[in-house]
C-alpha atoms as one frame of an Amber mdcrd trajectory, in Angstrom:
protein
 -42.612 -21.792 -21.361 -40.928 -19.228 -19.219 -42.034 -16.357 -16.738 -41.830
 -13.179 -17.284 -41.887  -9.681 -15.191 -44.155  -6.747 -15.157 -41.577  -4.782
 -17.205 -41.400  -7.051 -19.741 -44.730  -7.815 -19.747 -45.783  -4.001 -20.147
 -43.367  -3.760 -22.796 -44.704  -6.415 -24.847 -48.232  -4.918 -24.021 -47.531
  -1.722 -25.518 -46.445  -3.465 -28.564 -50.009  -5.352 -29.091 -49.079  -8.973
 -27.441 -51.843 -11.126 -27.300 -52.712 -11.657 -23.619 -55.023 -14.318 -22.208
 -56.204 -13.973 -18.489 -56.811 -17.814 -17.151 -59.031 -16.067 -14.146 -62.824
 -16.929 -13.578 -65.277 -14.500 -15.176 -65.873 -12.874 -12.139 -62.683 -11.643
 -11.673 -61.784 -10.856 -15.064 -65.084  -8.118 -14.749 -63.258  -6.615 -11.759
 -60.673  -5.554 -13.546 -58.426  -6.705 -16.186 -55.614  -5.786 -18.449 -56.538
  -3.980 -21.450 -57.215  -6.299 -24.339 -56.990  -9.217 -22.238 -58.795 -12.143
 -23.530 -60.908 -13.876 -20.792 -60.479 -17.729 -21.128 -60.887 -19.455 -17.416
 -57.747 -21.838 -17.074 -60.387 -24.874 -17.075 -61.234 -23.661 -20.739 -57.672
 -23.304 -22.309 -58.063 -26.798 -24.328 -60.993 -25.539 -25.905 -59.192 -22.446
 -27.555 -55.466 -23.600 -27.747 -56.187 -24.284 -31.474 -56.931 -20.282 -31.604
 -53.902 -19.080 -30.523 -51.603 -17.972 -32.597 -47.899 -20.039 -33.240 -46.177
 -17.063 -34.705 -45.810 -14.815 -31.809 -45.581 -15.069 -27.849 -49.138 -15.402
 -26.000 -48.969 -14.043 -22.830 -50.695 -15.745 -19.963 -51.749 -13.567 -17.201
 -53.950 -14.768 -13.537 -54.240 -12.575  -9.962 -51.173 -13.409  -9.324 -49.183
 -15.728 -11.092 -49.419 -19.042 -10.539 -52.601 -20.053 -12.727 -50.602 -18.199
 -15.494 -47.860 -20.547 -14.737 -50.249 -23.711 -15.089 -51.666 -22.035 -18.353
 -48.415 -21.485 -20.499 -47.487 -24.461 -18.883 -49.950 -26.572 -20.901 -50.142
 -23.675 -23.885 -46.459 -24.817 -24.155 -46.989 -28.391 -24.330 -49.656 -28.122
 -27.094 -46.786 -25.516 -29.188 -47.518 -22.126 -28.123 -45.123 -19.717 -27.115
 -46.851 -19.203 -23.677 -44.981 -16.997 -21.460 -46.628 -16.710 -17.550 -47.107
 -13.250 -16.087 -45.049 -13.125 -12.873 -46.891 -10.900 -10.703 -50.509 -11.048
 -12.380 -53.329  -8.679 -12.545 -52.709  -7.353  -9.085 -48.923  -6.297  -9.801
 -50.241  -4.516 -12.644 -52.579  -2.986 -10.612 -50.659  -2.020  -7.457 -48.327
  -0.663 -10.007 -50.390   2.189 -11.775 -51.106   0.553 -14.902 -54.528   0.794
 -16.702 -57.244  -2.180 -16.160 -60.561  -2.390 -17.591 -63.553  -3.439 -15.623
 -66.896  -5.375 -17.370 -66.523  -7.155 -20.106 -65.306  -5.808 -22.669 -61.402
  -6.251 -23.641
C-alpha cells in the first residue's frame, strides 16, 4: 500500500481509476469525487472480493487518514490499494469537480 498526492491522484482519475471513498454516507452525499464508489471503511470486508486485482484501487476519505486504514487492509487482502493523501477536501479546496447526492 502506498500514499499518493492530489496530482497523481487526478492523473489516475482522468484515466478511469477505480476510486472507493471509505467516508460515511452522509458525507459522501455532500460531495464526492466523480465516480467515487461509496463503501464506509466499516464495510470494506464485505466488498474486498469486488475489487479488482489487475489495476490500482484508489482509496479516498476527508482527509486522508481513513484512506490510509482502507488500502491498508485492501492491501493485506491483495489489492493494489493506494491512500489519497489529502482526501476529498484537497480535491475540493483545489478546484476539482465533486458530485453531491448519490449518484457516482
Amino acid at each position: 500500500m502506498r500514499e499518493v498526492d492530489l496530482a497523481h491522484f487526478a492523473a489516475a482519475h482522468g484515466e478511469g481509476a477505480v476510486v472507493v471513498d471509505v467516508r460515511e454516507p452522509f458525507e459522501y452525499v455532500e460531495g464526492h469525487v466523480p465516480g467515487a464508489r461509496s463503501v464506509p471503511l466499516a464495510q470494506l470486508p464485505t466488498v474486498v472480493g469486488d475489487l479488482p486485482r489487475n489495476r490500482p484501487v484508489y482509496v479516498i476519505c476527508a482527509s486522508g487518514n481513513r484512506s490510509l486504514a482502507g488500502a491498508q487492509f485492501l492491501a493485506r487482502a491483495g489489492v493494489d490499494a493506494r491512500s489519497v493523501g489529502g482526501g476529498t477536501g484537497g480535491w475540493v479546496r483545489s478546484g476539482r469537480p465533486v458530485v453531491t447526492g448519490v449518484g457516482a
